[in-house]
C-alpha positions as CSV (number, residue, x, y, z in Angstrom):
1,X,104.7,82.2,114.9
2,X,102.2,79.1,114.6
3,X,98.6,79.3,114.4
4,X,96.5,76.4,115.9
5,X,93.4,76.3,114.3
6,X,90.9,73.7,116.2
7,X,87.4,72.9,114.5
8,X,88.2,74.8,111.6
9,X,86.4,73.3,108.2
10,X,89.2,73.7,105.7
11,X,88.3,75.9,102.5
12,X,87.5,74.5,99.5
13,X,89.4,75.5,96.1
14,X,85.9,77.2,95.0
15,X,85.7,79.4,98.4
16,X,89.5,80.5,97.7
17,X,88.4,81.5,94.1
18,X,85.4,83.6,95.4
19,X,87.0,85.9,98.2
20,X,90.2,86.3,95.5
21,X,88.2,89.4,93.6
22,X,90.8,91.7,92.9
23,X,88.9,94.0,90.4
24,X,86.0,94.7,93.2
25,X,88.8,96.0,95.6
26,X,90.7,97.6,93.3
27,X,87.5,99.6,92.2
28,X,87.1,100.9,95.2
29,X,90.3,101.9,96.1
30,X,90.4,105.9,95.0
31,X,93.0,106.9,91.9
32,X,95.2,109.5,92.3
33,X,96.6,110.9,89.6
34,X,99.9,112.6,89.7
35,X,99.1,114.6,86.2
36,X,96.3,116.3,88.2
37,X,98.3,117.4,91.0
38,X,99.8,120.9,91.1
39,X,103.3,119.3,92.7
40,X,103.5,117.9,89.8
41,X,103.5,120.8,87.6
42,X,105.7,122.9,89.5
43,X,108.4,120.2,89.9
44,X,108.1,119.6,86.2
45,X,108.2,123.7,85.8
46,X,110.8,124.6,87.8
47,X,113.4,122.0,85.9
48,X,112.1,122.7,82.4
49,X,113.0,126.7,83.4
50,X,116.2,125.6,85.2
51,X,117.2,123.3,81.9
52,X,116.6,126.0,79.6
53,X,117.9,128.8,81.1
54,X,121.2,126.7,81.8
55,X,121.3,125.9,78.0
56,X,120.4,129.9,76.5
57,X,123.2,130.9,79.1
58,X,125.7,128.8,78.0
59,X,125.7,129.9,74.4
C-alpha cells in the first residue's frame, strides 16, 4: 500500500523524540500479575500433588 501525503510539514527529529514516551504509556497500561491469579495456584497445585503422589507411589 502507498500513502500520498500532500501538504504534509515533515516532522522534525525533536517532534519524533517527544511523541516516543514509552514509560507514560506503559504506566497506564494495567499489570496483571499471574502470582495473584487463582489459575495460577491451582495449575501449580494440581501438578505439585500429581508429582508427588507419582513419586510416594512409586517407592
Amino acid at each position: 500500500m502507498i500513502k500520498c501525503l500532500i501538504d504534509r510539514v515533515t516532522p522534525s527529529k525533536e517532534a519524533i523524540k517527544n511523541r516516543q514516551n514509552f514509560e507514560a504509556i506503559l504506566s497506564k497500561v494495567p499489570k496483571k500479575y499471574s502470582f495473584n491469579s487463582p489459575w495460577f495456584y491451582g495449575a501449580i497445585g494440581i501438578s505439585s500433588v500429581l508429582v508427588i503422589t507419582i513419586l510416594i507411589s512409586n517407592l
